[in-house]
Z-matrix of the N, CA and C atoms (Angstrom, degrees):
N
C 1 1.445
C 2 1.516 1 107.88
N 3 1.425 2 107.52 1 127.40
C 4 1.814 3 97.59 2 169.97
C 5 0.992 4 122.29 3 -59.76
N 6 1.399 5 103.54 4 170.06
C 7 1.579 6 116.85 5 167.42
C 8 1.777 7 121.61 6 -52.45
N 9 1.832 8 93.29 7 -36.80
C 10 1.729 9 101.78 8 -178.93
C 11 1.542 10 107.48 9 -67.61
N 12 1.427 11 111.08 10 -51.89
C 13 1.530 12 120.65 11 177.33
C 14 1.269 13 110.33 12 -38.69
N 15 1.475 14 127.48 13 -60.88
C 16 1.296 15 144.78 14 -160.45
C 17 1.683 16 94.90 15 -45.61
N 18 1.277 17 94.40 16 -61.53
C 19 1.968 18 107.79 17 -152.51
C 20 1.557 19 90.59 18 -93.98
N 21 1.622 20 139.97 19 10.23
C 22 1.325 21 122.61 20 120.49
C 23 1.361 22 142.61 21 -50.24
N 24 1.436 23 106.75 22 -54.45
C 25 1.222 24 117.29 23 176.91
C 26 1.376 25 115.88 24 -68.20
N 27 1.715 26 121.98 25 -33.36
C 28 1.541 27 122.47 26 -173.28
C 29 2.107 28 96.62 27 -71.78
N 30 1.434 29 91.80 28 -22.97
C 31 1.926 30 81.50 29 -168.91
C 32 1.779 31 96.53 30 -91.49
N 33 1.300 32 141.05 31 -22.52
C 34 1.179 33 133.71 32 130.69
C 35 1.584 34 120.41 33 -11.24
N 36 1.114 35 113.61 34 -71.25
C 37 1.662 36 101.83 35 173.05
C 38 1.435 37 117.06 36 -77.14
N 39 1.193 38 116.38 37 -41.93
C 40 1.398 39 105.53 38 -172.78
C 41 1.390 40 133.15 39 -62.04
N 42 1.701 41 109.21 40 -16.57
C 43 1.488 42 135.86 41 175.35
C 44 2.042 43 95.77 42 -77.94
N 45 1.221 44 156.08 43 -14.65
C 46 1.149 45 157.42 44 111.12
C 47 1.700 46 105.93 45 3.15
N 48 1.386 47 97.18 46 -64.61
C 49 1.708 48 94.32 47 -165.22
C 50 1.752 49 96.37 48 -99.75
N 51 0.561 50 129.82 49 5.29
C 52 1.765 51 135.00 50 161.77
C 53 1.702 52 106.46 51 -59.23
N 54 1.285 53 108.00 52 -35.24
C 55 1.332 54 109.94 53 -160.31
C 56 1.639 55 98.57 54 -79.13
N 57 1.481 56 119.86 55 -36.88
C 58 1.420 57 118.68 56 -172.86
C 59 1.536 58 100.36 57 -88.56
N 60 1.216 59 118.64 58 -23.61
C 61 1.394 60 120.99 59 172.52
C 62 2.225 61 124.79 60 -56.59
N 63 1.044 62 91.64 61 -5.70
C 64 1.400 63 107.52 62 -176.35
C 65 1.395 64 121.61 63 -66.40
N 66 1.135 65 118.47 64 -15.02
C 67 1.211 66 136.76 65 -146.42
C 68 1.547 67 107.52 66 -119.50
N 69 1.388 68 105.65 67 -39.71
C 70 1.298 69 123.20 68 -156.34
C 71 2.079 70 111.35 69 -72.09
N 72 1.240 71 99.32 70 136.60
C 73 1.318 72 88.88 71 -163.23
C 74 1.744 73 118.49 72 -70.90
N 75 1.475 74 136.01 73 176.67
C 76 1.233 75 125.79 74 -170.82
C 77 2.315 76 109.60 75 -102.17
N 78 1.420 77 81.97 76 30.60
C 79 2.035 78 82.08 77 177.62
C 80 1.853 79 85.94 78 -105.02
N 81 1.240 80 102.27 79 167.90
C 82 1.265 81 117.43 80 -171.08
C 83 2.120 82 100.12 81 -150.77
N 84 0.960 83 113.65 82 6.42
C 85 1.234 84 122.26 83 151.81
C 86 1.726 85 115.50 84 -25.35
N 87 1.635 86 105.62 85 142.55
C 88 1.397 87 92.12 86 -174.16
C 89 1.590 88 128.35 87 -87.06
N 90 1.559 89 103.48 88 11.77
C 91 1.756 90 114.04 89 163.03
C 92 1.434 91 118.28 90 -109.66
N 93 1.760 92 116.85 91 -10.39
C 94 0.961 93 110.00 92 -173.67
C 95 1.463 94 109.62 93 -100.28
N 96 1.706 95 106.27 94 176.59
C 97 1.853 96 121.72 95 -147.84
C 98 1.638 97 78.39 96 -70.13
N 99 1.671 98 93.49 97 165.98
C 100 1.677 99 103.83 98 -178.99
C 101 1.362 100 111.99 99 -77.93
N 102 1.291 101 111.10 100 173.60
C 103 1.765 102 110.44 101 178.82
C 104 1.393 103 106.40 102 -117.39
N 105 1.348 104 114.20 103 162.34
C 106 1.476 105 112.38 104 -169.46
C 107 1.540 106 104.57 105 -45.05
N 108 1.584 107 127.57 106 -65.58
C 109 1.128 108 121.51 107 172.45
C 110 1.224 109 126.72 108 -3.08
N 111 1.956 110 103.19 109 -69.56
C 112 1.456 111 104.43 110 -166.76
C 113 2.011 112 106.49 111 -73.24
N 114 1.250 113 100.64 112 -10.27
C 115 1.792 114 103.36 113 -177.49
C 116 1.156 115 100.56 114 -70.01
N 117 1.561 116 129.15 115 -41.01
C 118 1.503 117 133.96 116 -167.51
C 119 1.289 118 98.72 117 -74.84
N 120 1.374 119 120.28 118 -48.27
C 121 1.694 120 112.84 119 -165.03
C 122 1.813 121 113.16 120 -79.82
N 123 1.662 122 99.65 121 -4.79
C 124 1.890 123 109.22 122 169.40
C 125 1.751 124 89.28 123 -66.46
N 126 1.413 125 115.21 124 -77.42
C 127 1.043 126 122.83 125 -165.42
C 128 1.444 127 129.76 126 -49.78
N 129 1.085 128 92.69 127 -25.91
C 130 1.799 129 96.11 128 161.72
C 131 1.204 130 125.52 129 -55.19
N 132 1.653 131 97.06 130 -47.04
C 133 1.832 132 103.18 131 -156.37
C 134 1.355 133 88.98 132 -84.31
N 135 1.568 134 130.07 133 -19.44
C 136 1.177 135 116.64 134 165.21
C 137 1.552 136 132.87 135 -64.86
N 138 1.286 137 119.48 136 -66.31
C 139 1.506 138 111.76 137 149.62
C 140 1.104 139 124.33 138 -40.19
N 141 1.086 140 134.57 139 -35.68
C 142 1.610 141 128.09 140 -162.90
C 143 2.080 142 121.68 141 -99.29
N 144 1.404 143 80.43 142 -1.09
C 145 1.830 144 110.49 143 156.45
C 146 1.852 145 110.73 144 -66.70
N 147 1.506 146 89.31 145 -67.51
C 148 1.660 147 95.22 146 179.63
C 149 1.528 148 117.68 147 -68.16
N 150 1.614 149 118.45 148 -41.29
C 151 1.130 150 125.54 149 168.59
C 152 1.619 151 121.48 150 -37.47
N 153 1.614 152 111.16 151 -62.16
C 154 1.117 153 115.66 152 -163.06
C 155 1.919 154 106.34 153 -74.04
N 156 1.398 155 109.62 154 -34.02
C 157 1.568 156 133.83 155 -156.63
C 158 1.627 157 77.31 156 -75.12
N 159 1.316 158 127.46 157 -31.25
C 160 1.754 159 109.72 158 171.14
C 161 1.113 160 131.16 159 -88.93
N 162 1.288 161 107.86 160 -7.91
C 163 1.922 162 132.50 161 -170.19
C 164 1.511 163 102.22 162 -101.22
N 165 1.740 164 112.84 163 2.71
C 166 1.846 165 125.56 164 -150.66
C 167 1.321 166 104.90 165 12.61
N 168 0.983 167 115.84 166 74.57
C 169 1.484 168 131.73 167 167.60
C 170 1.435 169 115.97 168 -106.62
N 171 1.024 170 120.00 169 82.72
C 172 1.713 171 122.14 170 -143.47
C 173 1.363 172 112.51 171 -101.86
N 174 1.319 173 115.77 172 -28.70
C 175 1.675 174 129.81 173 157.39
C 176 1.907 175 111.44 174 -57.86
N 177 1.005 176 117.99 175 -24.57
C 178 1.536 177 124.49 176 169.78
C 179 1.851 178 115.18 177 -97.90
N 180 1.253 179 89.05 178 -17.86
C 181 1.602 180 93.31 179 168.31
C 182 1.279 181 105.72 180 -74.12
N 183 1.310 182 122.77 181 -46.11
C 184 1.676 183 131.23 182 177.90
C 185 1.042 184 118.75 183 -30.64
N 186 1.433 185 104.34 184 -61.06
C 187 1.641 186 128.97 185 -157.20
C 188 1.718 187 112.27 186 -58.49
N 189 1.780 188 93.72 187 -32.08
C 190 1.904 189 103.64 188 173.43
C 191 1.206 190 116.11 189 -72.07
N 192 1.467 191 121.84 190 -4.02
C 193 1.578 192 110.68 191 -146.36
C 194 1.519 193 90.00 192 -125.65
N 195 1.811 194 114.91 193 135.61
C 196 1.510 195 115.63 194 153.83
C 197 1.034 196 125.64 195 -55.56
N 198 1.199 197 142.52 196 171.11
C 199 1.810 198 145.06 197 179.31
C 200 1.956 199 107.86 198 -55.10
N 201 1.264 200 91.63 199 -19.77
C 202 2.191 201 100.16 200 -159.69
C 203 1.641 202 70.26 201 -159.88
N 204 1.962 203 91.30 202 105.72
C 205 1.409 204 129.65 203 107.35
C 206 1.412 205 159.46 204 -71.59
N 207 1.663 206 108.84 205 100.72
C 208 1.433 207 111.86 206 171.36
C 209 1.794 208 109.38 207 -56.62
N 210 1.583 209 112.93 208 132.73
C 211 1.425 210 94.48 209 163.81
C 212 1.667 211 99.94 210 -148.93
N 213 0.878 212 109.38 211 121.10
C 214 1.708 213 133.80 212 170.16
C 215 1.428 214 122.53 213 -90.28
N 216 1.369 215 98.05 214 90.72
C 217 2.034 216 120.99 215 173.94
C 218 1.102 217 104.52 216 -91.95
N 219 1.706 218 143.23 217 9.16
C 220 0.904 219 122.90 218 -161.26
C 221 1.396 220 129.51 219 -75.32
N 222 1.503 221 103.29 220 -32.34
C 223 1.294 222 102.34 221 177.05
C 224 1.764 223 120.31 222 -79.45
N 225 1.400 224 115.22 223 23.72
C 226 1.510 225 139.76 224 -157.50
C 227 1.656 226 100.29 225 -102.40
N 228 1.570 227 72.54 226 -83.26
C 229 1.694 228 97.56 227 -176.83
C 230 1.932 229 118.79 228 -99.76
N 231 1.406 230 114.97 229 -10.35
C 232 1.299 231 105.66 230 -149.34
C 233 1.121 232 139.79 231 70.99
N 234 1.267 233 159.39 232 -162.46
C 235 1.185 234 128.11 233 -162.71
C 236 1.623 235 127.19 234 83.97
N 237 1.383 236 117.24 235 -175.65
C 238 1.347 237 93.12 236 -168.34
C 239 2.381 238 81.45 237 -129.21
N 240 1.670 239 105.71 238 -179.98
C 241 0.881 240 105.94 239 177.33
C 242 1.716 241 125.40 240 -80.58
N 243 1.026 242 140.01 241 136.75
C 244 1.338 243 138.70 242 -159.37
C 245 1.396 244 98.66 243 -118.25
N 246 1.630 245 102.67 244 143.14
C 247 1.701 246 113.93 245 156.49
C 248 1.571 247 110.63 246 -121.27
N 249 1.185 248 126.86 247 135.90
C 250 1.460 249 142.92 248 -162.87
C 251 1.338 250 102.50 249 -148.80
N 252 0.933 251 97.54 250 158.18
C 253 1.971 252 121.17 251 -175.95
C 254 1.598 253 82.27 252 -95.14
N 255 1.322 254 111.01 253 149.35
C 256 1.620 255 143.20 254 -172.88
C 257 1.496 256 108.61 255 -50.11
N 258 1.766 257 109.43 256 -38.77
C 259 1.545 258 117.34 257 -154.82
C 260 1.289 259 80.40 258 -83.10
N 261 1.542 260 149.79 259 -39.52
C 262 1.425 261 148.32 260 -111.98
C 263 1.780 262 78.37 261 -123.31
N 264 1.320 263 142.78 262 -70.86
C 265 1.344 264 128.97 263 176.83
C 266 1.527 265 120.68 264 -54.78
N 267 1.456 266 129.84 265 -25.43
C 268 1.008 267 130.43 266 151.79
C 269 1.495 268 127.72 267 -52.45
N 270 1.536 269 121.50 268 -38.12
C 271 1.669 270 128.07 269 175.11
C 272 1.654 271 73.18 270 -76.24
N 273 1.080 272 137.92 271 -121.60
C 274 1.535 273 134.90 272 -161.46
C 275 1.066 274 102.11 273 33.38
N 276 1.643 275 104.93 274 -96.06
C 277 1.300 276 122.46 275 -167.49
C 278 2.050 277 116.89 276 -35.42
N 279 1.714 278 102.92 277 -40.87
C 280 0.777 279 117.91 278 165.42
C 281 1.498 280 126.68 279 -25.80
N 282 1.099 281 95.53 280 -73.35
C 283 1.403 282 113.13 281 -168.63
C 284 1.128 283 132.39 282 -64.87
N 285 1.553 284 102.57 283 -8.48
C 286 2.058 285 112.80 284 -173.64
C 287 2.071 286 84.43 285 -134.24
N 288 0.712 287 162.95 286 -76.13
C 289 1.061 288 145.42 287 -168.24
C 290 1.419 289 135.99 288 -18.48
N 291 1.662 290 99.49 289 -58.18
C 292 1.941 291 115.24 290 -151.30
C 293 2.139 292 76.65 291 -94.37
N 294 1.313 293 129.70 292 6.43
C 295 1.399 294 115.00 293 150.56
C 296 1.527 295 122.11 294 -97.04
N 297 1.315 296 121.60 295 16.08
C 298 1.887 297 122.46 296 144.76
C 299 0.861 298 85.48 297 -99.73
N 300 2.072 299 77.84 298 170.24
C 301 1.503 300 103.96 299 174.62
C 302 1.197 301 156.72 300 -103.25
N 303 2.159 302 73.21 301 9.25
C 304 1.203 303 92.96 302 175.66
C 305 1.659 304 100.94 303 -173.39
N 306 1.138 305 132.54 304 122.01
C 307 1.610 306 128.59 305 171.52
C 308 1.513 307 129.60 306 -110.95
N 309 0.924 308 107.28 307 138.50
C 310 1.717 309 97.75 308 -170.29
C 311 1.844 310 108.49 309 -125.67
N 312 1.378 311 127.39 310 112.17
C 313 1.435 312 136.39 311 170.29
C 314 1.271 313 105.15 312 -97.95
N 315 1.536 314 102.54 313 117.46
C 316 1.755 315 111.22 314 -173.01
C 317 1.498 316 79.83 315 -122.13
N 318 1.507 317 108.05 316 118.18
C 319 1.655 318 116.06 317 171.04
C 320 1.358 319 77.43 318 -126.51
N 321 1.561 320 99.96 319 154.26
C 322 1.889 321 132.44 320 -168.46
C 323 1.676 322 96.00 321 -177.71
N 324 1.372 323 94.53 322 159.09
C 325 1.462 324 112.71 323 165.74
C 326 1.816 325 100.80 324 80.07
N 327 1.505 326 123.93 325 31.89
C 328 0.977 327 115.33 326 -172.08
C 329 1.618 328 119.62 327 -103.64
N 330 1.524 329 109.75 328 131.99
C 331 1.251 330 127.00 329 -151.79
C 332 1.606 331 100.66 330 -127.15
N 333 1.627 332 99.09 331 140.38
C 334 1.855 333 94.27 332 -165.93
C 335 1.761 334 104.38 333 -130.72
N 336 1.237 335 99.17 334 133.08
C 337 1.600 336 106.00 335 178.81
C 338 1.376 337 121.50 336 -118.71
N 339 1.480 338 124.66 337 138.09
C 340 1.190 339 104.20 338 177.83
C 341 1.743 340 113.91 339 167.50
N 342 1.038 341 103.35 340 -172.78
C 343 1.687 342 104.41 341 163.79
C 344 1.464 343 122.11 342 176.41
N 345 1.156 344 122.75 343 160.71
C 346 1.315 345 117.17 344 -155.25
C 347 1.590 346 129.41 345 57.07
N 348 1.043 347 109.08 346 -112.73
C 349 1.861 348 119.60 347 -176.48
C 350 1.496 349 108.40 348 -114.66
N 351 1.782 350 115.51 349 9.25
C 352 1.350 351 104.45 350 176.50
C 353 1.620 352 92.64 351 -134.39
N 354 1.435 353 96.81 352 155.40
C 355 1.466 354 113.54 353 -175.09
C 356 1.790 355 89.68 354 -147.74
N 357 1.979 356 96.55 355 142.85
C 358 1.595 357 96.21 356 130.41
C 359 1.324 358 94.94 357 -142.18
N 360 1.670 359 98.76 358 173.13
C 361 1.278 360 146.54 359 169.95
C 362 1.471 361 138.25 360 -120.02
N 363 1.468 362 110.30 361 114.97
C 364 1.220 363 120.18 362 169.72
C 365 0.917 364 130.38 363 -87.55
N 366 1.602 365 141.36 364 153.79
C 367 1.794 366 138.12 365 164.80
C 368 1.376 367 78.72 366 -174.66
N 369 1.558 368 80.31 367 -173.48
C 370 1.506 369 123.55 368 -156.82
C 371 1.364 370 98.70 369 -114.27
N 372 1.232 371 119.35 370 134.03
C 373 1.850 372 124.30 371 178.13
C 374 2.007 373 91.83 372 -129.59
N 375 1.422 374 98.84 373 124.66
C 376 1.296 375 115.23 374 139.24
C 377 1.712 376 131.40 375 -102.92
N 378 1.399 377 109.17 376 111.48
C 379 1.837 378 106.61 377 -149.99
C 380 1.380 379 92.71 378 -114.36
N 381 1.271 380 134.87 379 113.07
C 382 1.290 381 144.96 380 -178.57
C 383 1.675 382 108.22 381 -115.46
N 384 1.560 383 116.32 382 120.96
C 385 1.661 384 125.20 383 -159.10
C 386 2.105 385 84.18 384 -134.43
N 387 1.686 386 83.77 385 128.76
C 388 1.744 387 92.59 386 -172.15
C 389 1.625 388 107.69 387 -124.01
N 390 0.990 389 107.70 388 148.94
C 391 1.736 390 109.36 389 170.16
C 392 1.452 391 94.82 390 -144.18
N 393 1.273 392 117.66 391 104.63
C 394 1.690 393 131.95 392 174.17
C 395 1.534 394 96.53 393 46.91
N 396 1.322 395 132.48 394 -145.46
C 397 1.171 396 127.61 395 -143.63
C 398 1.972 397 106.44 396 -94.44
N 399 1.578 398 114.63 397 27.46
C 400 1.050 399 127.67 398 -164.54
C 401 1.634 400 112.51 399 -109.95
N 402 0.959 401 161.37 400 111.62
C 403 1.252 402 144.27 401 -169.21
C 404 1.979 403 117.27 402 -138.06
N 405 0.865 404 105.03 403 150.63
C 406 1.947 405 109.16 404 158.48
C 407 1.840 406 111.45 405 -125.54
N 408 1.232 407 85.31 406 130.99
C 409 1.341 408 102.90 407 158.55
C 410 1.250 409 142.90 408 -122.94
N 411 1.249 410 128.44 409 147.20
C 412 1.850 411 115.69 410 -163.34
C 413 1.314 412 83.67 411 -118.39
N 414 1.147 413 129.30 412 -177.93
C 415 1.498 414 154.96 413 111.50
C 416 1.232 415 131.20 414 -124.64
N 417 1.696 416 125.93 415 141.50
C 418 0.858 417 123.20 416 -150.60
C 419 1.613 418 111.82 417 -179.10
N 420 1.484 419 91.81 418 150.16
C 421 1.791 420 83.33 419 174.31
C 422 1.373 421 115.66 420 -100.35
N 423 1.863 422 116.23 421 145.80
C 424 0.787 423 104.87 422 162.05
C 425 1.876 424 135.36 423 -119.76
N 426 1.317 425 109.33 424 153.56
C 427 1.828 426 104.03 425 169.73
C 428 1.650 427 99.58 426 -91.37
N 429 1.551 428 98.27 427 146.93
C 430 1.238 429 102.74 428 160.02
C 431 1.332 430 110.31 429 -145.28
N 432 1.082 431 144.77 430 139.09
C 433 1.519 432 144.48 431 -128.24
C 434 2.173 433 91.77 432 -153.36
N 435 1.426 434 99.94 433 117.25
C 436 1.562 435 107.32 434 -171.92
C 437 1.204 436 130.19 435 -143.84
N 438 0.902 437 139.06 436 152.11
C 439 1.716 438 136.25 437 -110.89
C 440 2.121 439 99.23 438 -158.13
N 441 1.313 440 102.09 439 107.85
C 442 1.904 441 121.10 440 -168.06
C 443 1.233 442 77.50 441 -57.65
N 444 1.584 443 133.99 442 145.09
C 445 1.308 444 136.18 443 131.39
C 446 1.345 445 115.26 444 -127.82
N 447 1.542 446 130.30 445 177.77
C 448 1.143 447 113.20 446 171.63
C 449 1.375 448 127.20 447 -81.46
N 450 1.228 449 128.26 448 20.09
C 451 1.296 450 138.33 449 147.20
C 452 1.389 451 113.31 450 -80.56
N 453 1.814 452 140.29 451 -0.69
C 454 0.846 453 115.92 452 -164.21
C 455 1.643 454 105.68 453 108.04
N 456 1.556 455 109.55 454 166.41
C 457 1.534 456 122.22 455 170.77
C 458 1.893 457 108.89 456 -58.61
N 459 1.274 458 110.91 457 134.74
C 460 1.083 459 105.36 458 148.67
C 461 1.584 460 126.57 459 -157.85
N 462 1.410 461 117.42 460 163.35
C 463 1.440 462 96.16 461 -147.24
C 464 1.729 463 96.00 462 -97.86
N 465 1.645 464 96.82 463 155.65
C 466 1.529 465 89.11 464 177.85
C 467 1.813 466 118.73 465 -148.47
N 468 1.423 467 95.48 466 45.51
C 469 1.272 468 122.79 467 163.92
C 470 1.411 469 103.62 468 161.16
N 471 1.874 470 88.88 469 130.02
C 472 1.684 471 114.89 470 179.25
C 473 1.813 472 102.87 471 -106.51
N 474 1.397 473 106.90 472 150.04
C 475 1.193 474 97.66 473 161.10
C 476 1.725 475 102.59 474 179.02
N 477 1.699 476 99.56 475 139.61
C 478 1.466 477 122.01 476 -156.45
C 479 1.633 478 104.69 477 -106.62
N 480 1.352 479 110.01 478 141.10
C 481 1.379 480 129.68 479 -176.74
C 482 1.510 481 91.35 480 -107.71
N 483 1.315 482 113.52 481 106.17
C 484 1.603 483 102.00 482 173.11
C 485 2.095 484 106.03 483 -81.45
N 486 1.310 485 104.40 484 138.72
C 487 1.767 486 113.34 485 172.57
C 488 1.227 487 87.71 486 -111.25
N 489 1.228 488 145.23 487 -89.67
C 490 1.296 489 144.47 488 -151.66
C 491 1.474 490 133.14 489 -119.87
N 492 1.240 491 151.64 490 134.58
C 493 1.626 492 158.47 491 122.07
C 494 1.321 493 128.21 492 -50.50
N 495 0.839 494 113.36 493 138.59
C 496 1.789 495 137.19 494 162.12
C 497 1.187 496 118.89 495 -165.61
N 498 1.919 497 100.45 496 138.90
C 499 1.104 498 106.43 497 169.41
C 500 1.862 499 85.26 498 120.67
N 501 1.871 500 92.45 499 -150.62
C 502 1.807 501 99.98 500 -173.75
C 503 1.059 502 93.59 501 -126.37
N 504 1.274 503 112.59 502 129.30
C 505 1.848 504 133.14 503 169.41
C 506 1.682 505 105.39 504 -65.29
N 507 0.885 506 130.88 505 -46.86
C 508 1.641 507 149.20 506 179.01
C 509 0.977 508 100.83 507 -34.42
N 510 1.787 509 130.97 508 -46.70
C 511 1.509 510 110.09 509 -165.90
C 512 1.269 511 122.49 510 -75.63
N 513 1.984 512 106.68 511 4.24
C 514 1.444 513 122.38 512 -175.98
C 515 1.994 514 84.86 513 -52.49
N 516 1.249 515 92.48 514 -57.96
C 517 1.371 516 88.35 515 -159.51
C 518 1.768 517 130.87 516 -78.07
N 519 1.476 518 99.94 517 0.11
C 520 1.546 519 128.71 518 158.95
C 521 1.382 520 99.59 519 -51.20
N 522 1.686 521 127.92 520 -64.10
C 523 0.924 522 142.07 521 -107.22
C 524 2.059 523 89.54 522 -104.17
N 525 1.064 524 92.30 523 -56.34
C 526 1.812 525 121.26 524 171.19
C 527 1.894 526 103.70 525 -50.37
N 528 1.450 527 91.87 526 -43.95
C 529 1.925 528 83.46 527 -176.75
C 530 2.000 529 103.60 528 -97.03
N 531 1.458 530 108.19 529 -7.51
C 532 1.615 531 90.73 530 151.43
C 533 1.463 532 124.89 531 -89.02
N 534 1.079 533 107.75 532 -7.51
C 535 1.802 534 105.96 533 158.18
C 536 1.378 535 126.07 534 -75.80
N 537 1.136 536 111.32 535 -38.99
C 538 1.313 537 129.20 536 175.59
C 539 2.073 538 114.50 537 -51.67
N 540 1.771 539 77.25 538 -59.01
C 541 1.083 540 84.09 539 173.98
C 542 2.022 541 133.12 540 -88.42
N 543 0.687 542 107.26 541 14.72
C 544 1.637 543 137.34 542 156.39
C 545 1.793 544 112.93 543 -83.80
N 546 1.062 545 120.58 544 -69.69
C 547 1.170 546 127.86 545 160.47
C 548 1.586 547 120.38 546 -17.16
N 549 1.189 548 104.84 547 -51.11
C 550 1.844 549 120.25 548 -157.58
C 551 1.886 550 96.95 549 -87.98
């Protein structure tokens, strides 16, 4: 994907939260409401999580994430909710992804709340994971809850409301034993 493509699709989502951003006043104080700025730079690190995590661009996945991630699959997989340091959900991610052949996170509908140094964000993710003519898809909403630093926004707990499936869940685990098996 080009470089132009790339920063279409990332300004595609981020123009979502532009729309609630209109409003928002221009102080950036650390009690007062956010400013468009900080609405645009929520929405970035939000799209640009799924964006990059499909492009395995994993050094730009970084850049969204606080040091300690909350992340909540529960309503996914079951399980309970986890906190991990950034590098440790990144190998995760690692490890079941870069075995499709291709994944696609379409987050839209993203809406930002907040003030001061904390923000969350909601939208909608349609996440489609393929192995040749085989695929799963979720949809679902997500929160993401994010934290002012001096690097900028970054997020520091994700977590997915699953609404819907299609397709085959199985290639989760296709996907996990072509990493595995690449690895060896």
């Amino acid at each position: 994907m080009s470089l132009v493509t790339r920063r279409h699709v990332l300004a595609s989502a981020v123009s979502a939260a532009m729309i609630s951003a209109v409003s928002a006043p221009a102080s950036s104080a650390p009690g007062d409401a956010l400013t468009v700025k900080d609405r645009i730079a929520i929405a970035e690190a939000i799209a640009g999580i799924g964006l990059y995590a499909d492009l395995r661009e994993w050094n730009r996945v970084r850049t969204y994430l606080a040091a300690r991630v909350t992340t909540d699959y529960t309503s996914l997989f079951g399980g309970k909710v986890t906190t991990s340091g950034r590098d440790a959900l990144i190998a995760q991610w690692q490890g079941l992804l870069p075995g499709f052949d291709a994944t696609q996170h379409l987050i839209t509908n993203i809406t930002v709340e907040g003030a001061g140094n904390d923000a969350v964000a909601r939208s909608h993710v349609r996440a489609t994971h393929w192995i040749g003519g085989r695929f799963w898809t979720v949809g679902g909403s997500y929160l993401h809850r994010l934290v002012r630093t001096p690097e900028g926004w970054r997020v520091k707990a994700i977590s997915i409301r699953r609404l819907y499936e299609e397709g085959d869940r199985a290639v989760l685990a296709a996907a996990a034993g072509r990493v595995k098996a690449e690895a060896k």
